[in-house]
N, C-alpha and C positions, 0 to 999 in steps of 0.2 A: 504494500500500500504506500504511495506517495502522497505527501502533504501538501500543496500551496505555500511558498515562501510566504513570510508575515508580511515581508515589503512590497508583495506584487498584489497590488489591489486591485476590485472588478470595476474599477472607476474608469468613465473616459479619459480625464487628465487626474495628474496626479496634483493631490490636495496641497502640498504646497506651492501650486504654482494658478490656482483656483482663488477666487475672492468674491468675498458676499456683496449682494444688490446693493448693502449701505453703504462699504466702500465705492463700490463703481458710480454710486451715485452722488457722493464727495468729491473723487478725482474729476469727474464730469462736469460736477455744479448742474444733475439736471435730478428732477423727480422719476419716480419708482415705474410712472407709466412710461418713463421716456428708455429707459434702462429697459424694459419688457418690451415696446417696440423695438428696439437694437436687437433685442436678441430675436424675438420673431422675424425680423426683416433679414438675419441673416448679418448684420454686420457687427455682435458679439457672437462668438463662441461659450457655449452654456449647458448646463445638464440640471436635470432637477435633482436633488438631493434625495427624496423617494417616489415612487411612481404615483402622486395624489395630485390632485390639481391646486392643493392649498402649500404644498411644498415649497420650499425657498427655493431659488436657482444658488447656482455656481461657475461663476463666469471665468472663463481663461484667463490668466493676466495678460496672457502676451497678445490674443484679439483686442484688450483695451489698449494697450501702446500700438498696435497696427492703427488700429481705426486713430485715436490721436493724432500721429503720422500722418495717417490719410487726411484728417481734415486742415493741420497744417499746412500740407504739400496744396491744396485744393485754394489755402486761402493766401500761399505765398509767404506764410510765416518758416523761422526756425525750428525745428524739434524741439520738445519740448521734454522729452526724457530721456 
């Protein structure tokens, strides 16, 4: 019988590299619907924490510095991280 490593998890991304709605929605300066549009539009990367519809997401870090990037690049500013 083989076991599952402890460190290999059934997760999409791995949890340290994942961050909650309140953060993304700090780094952004926008509200919790604007954070859930992103993620249904497709331009954050996200998972829900369990299969219920009142579940928290958990959003990639590194789709939030892409999209930043992106909107940067789009308005002619410097990177911003």
């Amino acid at each position: 019988m083989s076991f599952r490593h402890p460190d290999q998890l059934l997760l999409p991304w791995s949890p340290r590299y994942s961050i909650s709605t309140q953060r993304v929605m700090e780094m952004l300066d926008v509200s919790a619907q604007t954070v859930t549009r992103l993620i249904e539009d497709g331009s954050l990367k996200a998972y829900k924490v369990r299969n219920k519809l009142t579940s928290p997401w958990r959003i990639n870090y590194d789709s939030v510095i892409a999209y930043v990037d992106e909107m940067h690049n789009r308005a002619g500013l410097d990177r911003r991280f």
